[in-house]
PyMOL CGO cylinders between C-alpha atoms (Angstrom):
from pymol import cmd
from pymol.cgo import CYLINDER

trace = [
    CYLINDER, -5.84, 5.51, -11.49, -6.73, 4.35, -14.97, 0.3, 1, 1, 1, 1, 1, 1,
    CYLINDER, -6.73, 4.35, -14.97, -4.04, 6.81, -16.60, 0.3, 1, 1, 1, 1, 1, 1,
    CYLINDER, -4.04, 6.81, -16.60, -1.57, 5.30, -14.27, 0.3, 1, 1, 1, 1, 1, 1,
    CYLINDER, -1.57, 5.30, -14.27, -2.34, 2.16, -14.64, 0.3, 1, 1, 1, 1, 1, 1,
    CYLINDER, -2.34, 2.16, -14.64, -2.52, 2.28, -18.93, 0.3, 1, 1, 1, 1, 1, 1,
    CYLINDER, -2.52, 2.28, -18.93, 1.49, 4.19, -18.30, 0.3, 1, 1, 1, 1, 1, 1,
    CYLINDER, 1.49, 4.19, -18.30, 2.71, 1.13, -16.36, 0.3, 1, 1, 1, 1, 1, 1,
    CYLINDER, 2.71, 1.13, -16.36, 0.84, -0.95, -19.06, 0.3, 1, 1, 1, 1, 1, 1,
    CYLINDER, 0.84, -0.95, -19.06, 2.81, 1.11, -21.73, 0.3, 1, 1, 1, 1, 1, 1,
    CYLINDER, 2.81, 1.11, -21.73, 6.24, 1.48, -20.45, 0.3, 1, 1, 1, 1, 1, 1,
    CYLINDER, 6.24, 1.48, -20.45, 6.11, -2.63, -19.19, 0.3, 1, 1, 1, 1, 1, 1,
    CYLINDER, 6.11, -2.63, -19.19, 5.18, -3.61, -22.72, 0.3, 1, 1, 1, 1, 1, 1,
    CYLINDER, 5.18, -3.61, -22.72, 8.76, -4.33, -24.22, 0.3, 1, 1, 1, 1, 1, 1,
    CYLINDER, 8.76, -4.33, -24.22, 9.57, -6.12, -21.57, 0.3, 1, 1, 1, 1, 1, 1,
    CYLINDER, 9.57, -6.12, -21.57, 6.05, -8.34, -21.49, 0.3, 1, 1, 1, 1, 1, 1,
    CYLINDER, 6.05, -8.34, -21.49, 7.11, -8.48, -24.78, 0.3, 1, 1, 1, 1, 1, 1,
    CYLINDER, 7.11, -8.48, -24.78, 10.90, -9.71, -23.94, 0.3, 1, 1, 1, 1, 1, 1,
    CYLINDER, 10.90, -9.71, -23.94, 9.24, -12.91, -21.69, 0.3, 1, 1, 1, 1, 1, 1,
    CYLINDER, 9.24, -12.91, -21.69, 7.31, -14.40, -24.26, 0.3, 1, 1, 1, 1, 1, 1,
    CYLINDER, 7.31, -14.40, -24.26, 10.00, -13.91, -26.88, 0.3, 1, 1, 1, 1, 1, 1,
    CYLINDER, 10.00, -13.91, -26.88, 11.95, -15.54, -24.78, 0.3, 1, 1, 1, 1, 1, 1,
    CYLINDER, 11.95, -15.54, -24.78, 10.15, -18.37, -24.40, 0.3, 1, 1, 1, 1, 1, 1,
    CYLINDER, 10.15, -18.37, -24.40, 9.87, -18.79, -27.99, 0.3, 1, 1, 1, 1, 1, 1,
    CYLINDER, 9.87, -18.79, -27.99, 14.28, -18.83, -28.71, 0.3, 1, 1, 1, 1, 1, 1,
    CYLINDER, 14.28, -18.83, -28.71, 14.72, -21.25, -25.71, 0.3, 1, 1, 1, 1, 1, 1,
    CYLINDER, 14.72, -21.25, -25.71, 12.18, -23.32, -27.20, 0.3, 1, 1, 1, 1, 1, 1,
    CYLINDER, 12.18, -23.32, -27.20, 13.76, -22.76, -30.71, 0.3, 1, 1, 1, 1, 1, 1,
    CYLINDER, 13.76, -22.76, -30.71, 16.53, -24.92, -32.33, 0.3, 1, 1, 1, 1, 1, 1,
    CYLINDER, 16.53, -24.92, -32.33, 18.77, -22.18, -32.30, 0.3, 1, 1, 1, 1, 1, 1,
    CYLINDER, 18.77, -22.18, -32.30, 22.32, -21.60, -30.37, 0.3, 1, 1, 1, 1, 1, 1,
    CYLINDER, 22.32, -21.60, -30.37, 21.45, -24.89, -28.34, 0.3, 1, 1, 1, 1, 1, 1,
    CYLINDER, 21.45, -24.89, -28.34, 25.06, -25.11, -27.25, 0.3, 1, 1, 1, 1, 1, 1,
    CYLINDER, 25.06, -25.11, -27.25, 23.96, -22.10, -24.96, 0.3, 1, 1, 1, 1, 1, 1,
    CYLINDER, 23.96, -22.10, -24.96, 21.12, -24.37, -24.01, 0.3, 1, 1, 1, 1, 1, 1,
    CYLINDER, 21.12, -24.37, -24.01, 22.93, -25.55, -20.37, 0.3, 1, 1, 1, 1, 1, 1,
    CYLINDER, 22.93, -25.55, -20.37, 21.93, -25.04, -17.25, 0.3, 1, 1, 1, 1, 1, 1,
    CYLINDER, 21.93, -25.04, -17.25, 23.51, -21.72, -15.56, 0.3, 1, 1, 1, 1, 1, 1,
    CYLINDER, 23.51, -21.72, -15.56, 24.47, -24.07, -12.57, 0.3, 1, 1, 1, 1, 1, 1,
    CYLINDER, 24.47, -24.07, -12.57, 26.25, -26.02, -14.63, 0.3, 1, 1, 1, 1, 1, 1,
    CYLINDER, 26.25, -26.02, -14.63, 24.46, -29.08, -12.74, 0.3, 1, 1, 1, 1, 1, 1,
    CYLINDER, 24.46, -29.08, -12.74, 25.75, -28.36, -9.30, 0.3, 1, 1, 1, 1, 1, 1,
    CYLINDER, 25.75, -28.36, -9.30, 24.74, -29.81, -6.36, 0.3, 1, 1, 1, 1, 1, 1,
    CYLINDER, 24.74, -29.81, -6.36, 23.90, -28.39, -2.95, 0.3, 1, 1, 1, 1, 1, 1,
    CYLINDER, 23.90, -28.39, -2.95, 24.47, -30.16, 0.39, 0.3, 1, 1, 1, 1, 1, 1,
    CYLINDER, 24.47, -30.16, 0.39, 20.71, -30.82, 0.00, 0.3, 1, 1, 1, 1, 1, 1,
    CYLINDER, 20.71, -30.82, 0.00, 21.65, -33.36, -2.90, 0.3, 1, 1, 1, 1, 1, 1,
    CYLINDER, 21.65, -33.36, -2.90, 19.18, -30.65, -4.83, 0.3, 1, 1, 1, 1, 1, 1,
    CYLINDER, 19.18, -30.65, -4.83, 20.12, -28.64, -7.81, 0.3, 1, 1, 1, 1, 1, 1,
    CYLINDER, 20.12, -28.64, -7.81, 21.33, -24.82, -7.18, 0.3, 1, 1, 1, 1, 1, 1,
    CYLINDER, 21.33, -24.82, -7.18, 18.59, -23.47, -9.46, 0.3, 1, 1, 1, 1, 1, 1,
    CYLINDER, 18.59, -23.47, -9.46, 17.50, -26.36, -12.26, 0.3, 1, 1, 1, 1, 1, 1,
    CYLINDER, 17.50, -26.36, -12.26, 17.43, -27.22, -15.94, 0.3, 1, 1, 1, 1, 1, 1,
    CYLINDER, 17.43, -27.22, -15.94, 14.56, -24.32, -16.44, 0.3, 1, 1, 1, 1, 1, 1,
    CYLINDER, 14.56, -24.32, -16.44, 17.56, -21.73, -15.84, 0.3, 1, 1, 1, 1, 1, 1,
    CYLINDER, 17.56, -21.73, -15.84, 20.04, -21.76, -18.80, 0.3, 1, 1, 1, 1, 1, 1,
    CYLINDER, 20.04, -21.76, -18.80, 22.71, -19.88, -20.27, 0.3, 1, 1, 1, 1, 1, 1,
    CYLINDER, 22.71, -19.88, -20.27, 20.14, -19.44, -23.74, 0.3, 1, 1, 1, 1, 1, 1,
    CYLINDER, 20.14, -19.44, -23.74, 17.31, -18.14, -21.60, 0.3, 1, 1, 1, 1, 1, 1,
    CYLINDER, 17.31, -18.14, -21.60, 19.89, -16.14, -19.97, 0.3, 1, 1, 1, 1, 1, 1,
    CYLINDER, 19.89, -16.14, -19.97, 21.39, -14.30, -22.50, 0.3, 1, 1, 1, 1, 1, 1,
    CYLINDER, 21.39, -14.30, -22.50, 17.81, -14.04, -24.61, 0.3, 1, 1, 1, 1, 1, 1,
    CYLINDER, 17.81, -14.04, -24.61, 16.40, -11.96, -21.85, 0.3, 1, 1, 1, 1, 1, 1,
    CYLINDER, 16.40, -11.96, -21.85, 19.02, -9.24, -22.18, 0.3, 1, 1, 1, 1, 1, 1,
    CYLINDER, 19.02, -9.24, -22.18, 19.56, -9.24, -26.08, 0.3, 1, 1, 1, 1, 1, 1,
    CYLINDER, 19.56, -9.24, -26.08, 15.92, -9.38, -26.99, 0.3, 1, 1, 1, 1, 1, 1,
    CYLINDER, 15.92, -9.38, -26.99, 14.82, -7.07, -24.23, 0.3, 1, 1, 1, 1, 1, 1,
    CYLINDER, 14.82, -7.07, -24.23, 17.86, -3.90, -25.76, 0.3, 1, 1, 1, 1, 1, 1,
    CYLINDER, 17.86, -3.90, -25.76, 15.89, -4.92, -29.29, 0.3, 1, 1, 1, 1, 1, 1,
    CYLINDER, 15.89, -4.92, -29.29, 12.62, -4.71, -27.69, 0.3, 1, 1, 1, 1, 1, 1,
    CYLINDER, 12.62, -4.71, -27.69, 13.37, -1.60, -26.03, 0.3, 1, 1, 1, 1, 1, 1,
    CYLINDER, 13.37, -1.60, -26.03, 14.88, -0.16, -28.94, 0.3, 1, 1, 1, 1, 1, 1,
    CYLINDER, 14.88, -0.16, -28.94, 12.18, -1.03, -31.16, 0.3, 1, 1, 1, 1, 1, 1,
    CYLINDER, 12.18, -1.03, -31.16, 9.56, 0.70, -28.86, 0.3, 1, 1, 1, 1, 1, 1,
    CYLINDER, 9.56, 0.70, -28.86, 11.41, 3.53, -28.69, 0.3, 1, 1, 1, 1, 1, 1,
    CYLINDER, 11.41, 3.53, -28.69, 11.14, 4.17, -31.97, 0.3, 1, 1, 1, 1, 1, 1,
    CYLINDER, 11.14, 4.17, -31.97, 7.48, 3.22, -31.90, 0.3, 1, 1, 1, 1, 1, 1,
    CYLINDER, 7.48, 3.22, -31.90, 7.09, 6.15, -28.72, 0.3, 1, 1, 1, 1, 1, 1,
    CYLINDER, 7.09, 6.15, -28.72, 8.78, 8.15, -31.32, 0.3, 1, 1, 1, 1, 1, 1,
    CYLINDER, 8.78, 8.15, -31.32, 7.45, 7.61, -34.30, 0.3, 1, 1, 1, 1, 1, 1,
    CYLINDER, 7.45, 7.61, -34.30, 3.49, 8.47, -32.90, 0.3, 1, 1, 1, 1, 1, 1,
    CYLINDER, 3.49, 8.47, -32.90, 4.85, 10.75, -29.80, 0.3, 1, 1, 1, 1, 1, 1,
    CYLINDER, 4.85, 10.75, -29.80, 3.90, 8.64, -27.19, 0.3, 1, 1, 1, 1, 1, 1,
    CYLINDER, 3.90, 8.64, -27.19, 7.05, 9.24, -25.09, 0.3, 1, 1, 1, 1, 1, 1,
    CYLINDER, 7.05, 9.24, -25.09, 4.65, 11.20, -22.58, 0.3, 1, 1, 1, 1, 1, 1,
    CYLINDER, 4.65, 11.20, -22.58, 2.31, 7.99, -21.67, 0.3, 1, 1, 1, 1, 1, 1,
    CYLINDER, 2.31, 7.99, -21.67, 6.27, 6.05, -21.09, 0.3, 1, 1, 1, 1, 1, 1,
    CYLINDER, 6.27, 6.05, -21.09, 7.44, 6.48, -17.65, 0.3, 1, 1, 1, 1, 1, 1,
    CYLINDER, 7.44, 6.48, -17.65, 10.94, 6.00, -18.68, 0.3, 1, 1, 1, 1, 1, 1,
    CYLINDER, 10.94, 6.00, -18.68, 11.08, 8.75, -21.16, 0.3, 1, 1, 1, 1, 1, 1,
    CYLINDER, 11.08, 8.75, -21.16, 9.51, 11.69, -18.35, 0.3, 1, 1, 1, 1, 1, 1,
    CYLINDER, 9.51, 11.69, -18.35, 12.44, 12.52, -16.95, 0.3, 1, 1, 1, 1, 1, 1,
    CYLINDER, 12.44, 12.52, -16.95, 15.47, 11.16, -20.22, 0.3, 1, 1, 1, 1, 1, 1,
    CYLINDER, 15.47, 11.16, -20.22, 15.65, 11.52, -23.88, 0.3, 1, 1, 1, 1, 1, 1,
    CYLINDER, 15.65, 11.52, -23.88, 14.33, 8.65, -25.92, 0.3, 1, 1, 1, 1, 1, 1,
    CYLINDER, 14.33, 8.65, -25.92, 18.00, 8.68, -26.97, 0.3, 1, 1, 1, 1, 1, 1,
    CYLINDER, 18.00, 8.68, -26.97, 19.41, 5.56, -28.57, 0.3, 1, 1, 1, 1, 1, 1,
    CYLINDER, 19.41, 5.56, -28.57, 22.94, 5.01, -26.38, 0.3, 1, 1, 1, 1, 1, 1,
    CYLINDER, 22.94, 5.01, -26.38, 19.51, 5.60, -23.19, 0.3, 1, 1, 1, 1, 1, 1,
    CYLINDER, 19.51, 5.60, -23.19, 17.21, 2.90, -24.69, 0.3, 1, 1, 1, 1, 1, 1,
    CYLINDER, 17.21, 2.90, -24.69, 20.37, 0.48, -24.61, 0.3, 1, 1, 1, 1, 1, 1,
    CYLINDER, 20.37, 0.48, -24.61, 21.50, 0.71, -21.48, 0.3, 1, 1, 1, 1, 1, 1,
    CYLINDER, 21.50, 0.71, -21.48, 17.66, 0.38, -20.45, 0.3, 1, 1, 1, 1, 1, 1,
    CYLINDER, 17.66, 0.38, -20.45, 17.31, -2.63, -22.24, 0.3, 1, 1, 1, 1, 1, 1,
    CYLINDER, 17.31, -2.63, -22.24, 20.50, -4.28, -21.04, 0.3, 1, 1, 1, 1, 1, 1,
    CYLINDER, 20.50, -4.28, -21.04, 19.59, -3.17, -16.99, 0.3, 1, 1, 1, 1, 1, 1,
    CYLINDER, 19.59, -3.17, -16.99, 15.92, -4.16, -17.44, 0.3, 1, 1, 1, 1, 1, 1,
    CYLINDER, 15.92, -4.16, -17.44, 16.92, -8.04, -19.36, 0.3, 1, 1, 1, 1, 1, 1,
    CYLINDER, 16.92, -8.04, -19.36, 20.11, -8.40, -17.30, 0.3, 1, 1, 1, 1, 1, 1,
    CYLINDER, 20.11, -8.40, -17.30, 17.85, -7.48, -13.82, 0.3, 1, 1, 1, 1, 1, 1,
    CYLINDER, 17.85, -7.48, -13.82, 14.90, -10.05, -15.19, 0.3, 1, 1, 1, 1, 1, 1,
    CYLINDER, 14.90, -10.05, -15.19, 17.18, -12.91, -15.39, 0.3, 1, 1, 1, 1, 1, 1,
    CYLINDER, 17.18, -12.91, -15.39, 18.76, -12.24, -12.51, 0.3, 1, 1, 1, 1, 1, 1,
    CYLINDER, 18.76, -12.24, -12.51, 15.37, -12.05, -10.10, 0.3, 1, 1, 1, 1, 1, 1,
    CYLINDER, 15.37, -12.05, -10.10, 14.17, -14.96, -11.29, 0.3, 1, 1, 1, 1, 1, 1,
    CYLINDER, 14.17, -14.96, -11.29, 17.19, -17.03, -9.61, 0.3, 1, 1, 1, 1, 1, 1,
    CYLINDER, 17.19, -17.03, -9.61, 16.08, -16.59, -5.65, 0.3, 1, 1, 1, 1, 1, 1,
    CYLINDER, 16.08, -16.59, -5.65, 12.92, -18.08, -6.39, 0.3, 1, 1, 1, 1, 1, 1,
    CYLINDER, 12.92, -18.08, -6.39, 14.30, -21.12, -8.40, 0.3, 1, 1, 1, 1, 1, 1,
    CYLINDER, 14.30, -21.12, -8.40, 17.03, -21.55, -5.80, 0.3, 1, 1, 1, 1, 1, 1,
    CYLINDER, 17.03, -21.55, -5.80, 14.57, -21.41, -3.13, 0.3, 1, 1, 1, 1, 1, 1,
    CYLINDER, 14.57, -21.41, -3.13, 11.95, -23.95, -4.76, 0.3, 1, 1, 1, 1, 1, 1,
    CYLINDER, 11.95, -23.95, -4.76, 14.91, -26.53, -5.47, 0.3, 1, 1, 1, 1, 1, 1,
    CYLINDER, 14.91, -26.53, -5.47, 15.56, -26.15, -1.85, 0.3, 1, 1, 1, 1, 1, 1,
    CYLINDER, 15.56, -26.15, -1.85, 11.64, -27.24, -0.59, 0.3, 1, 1, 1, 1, 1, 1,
    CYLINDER, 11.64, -27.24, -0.59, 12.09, -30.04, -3.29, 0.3, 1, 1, 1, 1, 1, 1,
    CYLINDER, 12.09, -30.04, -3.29, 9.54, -28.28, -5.78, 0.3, 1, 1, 1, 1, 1, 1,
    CYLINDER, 9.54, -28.28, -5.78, 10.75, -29.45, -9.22, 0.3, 1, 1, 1, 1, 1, 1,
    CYLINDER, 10.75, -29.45, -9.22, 11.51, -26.84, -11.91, 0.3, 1, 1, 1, 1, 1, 1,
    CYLINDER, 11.51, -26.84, -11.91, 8.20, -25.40, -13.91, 0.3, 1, 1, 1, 1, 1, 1,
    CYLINDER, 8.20, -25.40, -13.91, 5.74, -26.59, -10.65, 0.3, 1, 1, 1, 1, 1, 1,
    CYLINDER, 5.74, -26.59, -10.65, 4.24, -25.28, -7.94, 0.3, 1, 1, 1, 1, 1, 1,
    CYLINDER, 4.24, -25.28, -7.94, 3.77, -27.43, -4.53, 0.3, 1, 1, 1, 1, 1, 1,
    CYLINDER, 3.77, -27.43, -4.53, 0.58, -28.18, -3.21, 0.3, 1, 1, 1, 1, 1, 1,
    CYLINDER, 0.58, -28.18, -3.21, -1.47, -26.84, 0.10, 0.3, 1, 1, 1, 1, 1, 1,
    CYLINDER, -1.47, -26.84, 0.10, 0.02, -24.09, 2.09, 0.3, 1, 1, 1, 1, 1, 1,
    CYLINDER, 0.02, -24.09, 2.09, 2.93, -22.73, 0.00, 0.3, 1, 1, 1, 1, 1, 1,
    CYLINDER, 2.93, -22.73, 0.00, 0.93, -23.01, -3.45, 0.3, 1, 1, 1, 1, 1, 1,
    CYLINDER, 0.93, -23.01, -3.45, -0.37, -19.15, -3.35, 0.3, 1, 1, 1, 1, 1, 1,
    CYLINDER, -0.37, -19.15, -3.35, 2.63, -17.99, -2.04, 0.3, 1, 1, 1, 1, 1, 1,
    CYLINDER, 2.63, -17.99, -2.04, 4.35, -19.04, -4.97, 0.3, 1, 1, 1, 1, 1, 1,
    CYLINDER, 4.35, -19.04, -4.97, 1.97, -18.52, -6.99, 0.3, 1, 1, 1, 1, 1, 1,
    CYLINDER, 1.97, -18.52, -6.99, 2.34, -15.04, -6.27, 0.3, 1, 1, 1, 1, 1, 1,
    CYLINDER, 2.34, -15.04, -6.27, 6.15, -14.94, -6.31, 0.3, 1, 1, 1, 1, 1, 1,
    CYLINDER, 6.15, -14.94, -6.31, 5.79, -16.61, -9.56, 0.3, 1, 1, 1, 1, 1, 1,
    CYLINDER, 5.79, -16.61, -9.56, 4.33, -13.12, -10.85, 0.3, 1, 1, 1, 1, 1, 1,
    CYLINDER, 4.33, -13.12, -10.85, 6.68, -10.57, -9.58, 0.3, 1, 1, 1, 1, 1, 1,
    CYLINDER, 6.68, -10.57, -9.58, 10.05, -12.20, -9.19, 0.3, 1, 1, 1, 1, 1, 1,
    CYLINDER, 10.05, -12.20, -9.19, 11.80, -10.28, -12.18, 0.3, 1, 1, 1, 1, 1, 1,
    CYLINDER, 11.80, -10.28, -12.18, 9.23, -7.50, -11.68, 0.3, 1, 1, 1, 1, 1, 1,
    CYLINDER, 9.23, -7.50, -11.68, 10.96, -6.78, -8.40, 0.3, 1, 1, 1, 1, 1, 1,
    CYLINDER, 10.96, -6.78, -8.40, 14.13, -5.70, -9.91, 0.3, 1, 1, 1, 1, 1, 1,
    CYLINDER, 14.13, -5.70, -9.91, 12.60, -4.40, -13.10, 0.3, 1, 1, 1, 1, 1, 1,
    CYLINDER, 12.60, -4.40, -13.10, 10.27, -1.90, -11.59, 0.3, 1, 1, 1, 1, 1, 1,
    CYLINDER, 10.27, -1.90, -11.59, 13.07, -0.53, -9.11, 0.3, 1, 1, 1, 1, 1, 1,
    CYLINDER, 13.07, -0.53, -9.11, 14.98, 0.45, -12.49, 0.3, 1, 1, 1, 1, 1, 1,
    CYLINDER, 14.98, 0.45, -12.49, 11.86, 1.97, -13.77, 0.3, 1, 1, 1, 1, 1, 1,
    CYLINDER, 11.86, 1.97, -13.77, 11.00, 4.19, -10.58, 0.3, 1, 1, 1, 1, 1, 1,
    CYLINDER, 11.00, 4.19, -10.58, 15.25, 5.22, -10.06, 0.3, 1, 1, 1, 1, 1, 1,
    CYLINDER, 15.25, 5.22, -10.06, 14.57, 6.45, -14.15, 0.3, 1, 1, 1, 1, 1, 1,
    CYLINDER, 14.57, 6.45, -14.15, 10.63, 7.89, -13.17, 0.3, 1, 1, 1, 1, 1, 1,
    CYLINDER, 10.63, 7.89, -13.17, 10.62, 8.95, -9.75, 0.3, 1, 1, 1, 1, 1, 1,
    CYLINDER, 10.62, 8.95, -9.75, 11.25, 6.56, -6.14, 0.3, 1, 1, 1, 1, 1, 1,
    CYLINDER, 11.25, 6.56, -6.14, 7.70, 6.28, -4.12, 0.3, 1, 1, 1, 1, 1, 1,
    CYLINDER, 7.70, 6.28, -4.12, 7.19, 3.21, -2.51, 0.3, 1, 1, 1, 1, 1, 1,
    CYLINDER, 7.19, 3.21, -2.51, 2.98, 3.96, -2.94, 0.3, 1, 1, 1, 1, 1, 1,
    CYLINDER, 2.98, 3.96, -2.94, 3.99, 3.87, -6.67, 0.3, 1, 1, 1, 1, 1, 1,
    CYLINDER, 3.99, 3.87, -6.67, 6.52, 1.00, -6.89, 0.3, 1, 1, 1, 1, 1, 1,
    CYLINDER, 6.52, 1.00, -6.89, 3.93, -1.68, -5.00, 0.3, 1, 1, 1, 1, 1, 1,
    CYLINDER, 3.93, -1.68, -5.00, 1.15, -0.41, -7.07, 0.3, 1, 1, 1, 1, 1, 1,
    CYLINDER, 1.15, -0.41, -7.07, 3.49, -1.14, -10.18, 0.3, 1, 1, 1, 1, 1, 1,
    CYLINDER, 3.49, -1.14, -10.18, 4.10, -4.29, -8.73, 0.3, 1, 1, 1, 1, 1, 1,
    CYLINDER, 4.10, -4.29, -8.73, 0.76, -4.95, -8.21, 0.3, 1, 1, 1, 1, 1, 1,
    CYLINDER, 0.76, -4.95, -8.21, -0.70, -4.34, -11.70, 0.3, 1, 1, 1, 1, 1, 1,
    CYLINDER, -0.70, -4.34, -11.70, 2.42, -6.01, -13.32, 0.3, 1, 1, 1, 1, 1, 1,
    CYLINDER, 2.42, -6.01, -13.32, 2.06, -8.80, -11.34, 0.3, 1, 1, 1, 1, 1, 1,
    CYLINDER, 2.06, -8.80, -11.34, -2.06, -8.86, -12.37, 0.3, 1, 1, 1, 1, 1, 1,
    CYLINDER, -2.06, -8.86, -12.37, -0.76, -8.61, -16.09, 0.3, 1, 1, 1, 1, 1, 1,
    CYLINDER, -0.76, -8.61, -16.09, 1.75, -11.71, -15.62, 0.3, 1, 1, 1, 1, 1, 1,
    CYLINDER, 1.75, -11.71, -15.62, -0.56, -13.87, -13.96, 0.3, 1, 1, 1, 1, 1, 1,
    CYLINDER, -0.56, -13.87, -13.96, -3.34, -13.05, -17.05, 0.3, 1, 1, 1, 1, 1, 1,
    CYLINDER, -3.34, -13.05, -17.05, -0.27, -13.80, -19.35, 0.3, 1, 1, 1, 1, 1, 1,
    CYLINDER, -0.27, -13.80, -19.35, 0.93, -16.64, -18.33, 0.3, 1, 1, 1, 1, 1, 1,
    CYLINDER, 0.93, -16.64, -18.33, -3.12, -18.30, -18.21, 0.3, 1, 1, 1, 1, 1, 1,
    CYLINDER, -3.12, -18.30, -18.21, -3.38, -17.05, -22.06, 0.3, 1, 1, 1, 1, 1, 1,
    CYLINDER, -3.38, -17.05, -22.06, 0.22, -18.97, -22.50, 0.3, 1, 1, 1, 1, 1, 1,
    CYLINDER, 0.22, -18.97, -22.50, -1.01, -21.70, -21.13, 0.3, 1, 1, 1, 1, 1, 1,
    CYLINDER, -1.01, -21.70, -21.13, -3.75, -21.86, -23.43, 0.3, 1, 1, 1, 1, 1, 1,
    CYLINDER, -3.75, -21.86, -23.43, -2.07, -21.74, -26.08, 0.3, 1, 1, 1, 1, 1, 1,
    CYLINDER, -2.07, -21.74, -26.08, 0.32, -24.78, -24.81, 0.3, 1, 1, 1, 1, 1, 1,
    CYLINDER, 0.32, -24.78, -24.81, 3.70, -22.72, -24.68, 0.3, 1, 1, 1, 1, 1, 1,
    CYLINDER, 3.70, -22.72, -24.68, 3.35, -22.92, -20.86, 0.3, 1, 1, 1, 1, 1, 1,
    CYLINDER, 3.35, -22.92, -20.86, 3.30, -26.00, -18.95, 0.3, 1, 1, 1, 1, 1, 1,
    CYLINDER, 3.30, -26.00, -18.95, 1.58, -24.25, -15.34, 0.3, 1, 1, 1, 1, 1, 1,
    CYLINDER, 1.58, -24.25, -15.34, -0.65, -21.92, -15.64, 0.3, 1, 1, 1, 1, 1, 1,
    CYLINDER, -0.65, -21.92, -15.64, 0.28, -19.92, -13.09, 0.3, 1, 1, 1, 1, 1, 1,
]
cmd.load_cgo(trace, "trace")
């Protein structure tokens, strides 16, 4: 279980990697005219924003550029001290470069895109962008806060491993364990408003 658990820990790494990057460039002064909300401010019957000013066109685009870098980088890394065997993505492909990009681009392109439901679904209960509501719904998303993008991410990982559905919750499990201890070091550190 350990060995399983330090492979998920090693293949997620670019992509733990990719989130807190992230958060770093939208936070940044750079390419702020990509700094709009992907929603472009629209408005839902509800008189409630389709997924908020937390969702931009910046953080958008960041996931997928800096997660083909990350990937690539770690690729080379795998490489470089033949680690390729502890990386579920490299079991069953070459740790080819044309591989690694198309990897990065499904795994950033599939982050940004799971992390929309749960925004739109929020703005619909009236919970503002970057909080969590109080009482009965708090731990659920709580919860959803830590797998969201892992959803989509680990579904690419086990089509490029091997599909079990014992293996893709346990991913999802220990992903979500290494999010949630993320994001309480993040907030820390003051780059995160919530801790959770």
């Amino acid at each position: 279980m350990l060995d399983e658990f330090l492979k998920m820990f090693w293949t997620l790494t670019p992509l733990i990697f990719t989130g807190i990057a992230n958060m770093f460039f939208c936070k940044s002064s750079l390419f702020m005219s990509l700094n709009r909300p992907i929603d472009c401010n629209i408005c839902l019957k509800d008189n409630r924003r389709l997924f908020g000013d937390n969702k931009t066109i910046k953080g958008f685009l960041g996931y997928i550029i800096i997660m083909i870098i990350s990937q690539i980088i770690f690729s080379l890394i795998n490489k470089l001290f033949q680690l390729e065997e502890y990386n579920y993505l490299y079991v069953n492909h070459n740790n080819a470069l044309s591989y690694n990009i198309i990897v990065g681009f499904s795994l950033g392109f599939v982050y940004a895109i799971f992390e929309l439901p749960n925004s739109f679904f929020k703005r619909r209960i009236g919970i503002s962008p970057g909080e969590n509501p109080e009482g009965v719904w708090k731990y659920f998303f709580i919860i959803i806060d830590q797998i969201d993008s892992l959803v989509g991410c680990v579904l690419i990982i086990c089509l490029l491993y091997k599909f079990n559905i014992g293996f893709y919750l346990r991913y999802l499990l220990y992903g979500g364990i290494i999010h949630l201890l993320l994001n309480r070091m993040l907030y820390i550190i003051k780059l995160k408003k919530n801790k959770n």
